[in-house]
Structure formats: C-alpha cells, structure tokens
Steps between C-alpha positions, in 0.01 A plus 500: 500500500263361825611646755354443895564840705493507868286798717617490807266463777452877581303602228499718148813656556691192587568382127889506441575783255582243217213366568288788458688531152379198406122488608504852297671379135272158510250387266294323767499505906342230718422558850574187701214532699436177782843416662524856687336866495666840514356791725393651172230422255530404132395864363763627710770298373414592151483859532888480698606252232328696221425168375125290500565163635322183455375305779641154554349277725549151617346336221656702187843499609454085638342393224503808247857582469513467165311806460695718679814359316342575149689703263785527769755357219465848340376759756577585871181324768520503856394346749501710870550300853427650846813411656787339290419297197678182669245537789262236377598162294184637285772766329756278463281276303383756238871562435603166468183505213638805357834342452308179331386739262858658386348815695804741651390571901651715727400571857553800714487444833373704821432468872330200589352358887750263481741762543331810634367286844849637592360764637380324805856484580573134428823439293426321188761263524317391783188410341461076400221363286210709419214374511097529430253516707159414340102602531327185710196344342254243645598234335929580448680647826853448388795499739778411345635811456638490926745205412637824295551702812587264725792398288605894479470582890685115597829708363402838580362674198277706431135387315316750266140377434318659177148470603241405244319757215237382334371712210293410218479130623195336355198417707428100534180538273731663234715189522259210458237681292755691260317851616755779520437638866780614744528530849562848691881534514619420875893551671551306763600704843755445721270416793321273288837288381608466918171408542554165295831474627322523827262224412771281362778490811157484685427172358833369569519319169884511386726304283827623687599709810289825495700775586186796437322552864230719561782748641671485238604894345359596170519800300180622325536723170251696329543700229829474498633796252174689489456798672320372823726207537452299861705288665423305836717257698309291761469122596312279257196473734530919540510525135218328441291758609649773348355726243746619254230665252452443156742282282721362390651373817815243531592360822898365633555203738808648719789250500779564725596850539814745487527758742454802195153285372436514835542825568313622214204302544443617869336861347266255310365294794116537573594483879804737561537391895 
C-alpha cells in the first residue's frame, strides 16, 4: 500500500492516531519536505514517530517518484505532507502514478490553511477562489493573480492568498550549466505580497473593474497552528508595513462582511480605535 498521511500544521503531535499507526508499521517513510514546514525538526519527528524518515524534496518526489513508490506493491511506504495531502496538485499527481502502477493508496487527512485560516474568524463558506501570490523577479513581475480577487470581492467573498515558498529551487548557473547549486530557501511575507499588490493597483493597469483599494481590510496570518500564531487585521497599505515574524505567513482579501466576522475580527485589528 502508498499511502500519503497528513500532519497537521501544528507540529509532531498533530498526526491523526491512524496515522501514527501507519508511519510506525511501514517499510519506508518520506518526508515531504518543500511545499510547507512544521515547527519541529526532522530528528524530532522521528524520535515521536519512532520511525527514520527519508527526506523528499522537490526534485525526488517531481521527478523521482518512482523511487519512493518502489516495492509499494508488497510493503507499506509513505509519504508525509505538512498540511493535508490534497494541499498541493504535486500529491495528487504521485497518486494518480501510484494508481498507473496497480499500487493500492490511501490518504489520511489532517488540518490544512485552507481550513484552519478560520481562526481569523472568517466563515469558510465565505471564502471564493484562492489564489497565489508569487516572489517578483527582474525580469517576471506577474499580476495576474488580482483578476482572481477582484472577481471574489465584486460578489462579496472572501480571498485567501498562499504566498510563495521557495525551497531547494536551483540557482540560474545550476540551470544553464547543469551544476547542482540551490538557492537559500525564502517565504514570502505578508508585507512583502501587499507590497506588490501595492505596486500593481498603483500602476493602474487592469483588465476589469478593480475592486482592491489601498483601504481595503486584510487579514495577515502567521503561523497559523503553531504555538506563537499571529494574526493582524489592518488596511492593505497598513499591512504592508507590518512585521508578522518568521514564516510561513498567508494573507485574506476581506470581501463583504457579516456582523459575527465582523465582530470577531475587531480583537485582531492593529488599530483598535
């Protein structure tokens, strides 16, 4: 059996119960190790899980997955997620490979941002279209991605915006000269991702009616799950300038509100006047 078992975003102790079974009575455990991180470190994890686990990156389970599906047809291998396995198309991919193979998968499931940014108070039936918001180069400065929320606050939802991780992503000399070096991992803040929103209603430069103003209310969320958790609601231009520590942050648009989202959000507001 493959089987793809959520953590939670917390940290160790967050595995389900079944999944812990699991981890414990497999043959092999991969660590899924450049969509997300966990509070924890690796060493940590295995001495909860009583388990040693395998390091996945980008590259082995991309273009390696056949590796980490070997001998699955007779043994148990698994493959842990920060978050829910269903968090990133990359997992749902390695399954439908699996399944190719004649390989039996199963998937336990666990807390994931795209449910836990609850906590901020905004009711998830409230949320549209979630979108990306990625890392700004030189040369690509993509901005496609506020036609997204545009369409989500013209009818009065809510936006969540995942904001860009990059770990393990190869340097530009690796690329053209086949030389394996890697660029220092980066997560993108929330002040930095309203900053290029900033830059972008700044410019003016918009396909339809833009509906996202400088004053418009966001919600910034770090941590969300750990231990030191943050949220802060200000304007877009206010939260530009905020500091919400280390990662991983995630940022909501505000769409229209009900009077309990409202309510709850006023303990969060950087400016309680």
């Amino acid at each position: 059996m493959f089987y793809i078992v959520g953590l939670g975003l917390g940290g160790v102790k967050d595995i389900t119960v079944r999944g812990l079974e699991i981890v414990r009575n497999a043959e092999r455990v991969y660590l899924e190790s450049y969509t997300s991180i966990l509070p924890e470190d690796k060493l940590k994890l295995e001495t909860f899980y009583e388990k040693p686990l395998i390091e996945a990156d980008r590259e082995m389970v991309e273009q390696s997955a056949d590796e980490i599906l070997d001998s699955a047809h007779e043994k148990d291998v698994v493959l842990l997620v920060v978050g829910d396995p269903f968090g990133a198309t990359t997992h749902a991919d390695i399954l439908l490979r699996a399944r190719d193979l004649n390989i039996n998968t199963k998937v336990v499931h666990n807390a994931s941002i795209l449910n836990a940014i609850g906590c901020c108070g905004l009711q998830l039936y409230h949320f549209g279209e979630t979108v990306s918001i990625p890392f700004w180069t030189d040369i690509w400065r993509p901005s496609s991605f506020l036609n997204k929320i545009n369409q989500n606050k013209a009818i009065g939802l809510h936006t969540l915006c995942l904001l860009d991780i990059q770990v393990k992503e190869p340097t530009w000399e690796s690329i053209t000269k086949k030389k394996k070096e890697y660029q220092p991992s980066r997560f993108m803040e929330v002040k930095e991702a309203c900053s290029q929103l900033l830059q972008i209603i700044n410019k003016g430069e918009f396909e339809e009616v833009n509906y996202v103003s400088r004053e418009c209310l966001c919600v910034g969320a770090a941590r969300v799950g750990w231990p030191d958790q943050k949220i802060v609601v200000a304007t877009l231009a206010e939260m530009a300038d905020v500091d919400l520590g280390p990662p991983l942050h995630s940022m909501v648009i505000v769409g229209k509100l009900h009077p309990i989202e409202e309510q709850f959000l006023k303990q969060f507001f950087i400016n309680k006047t």
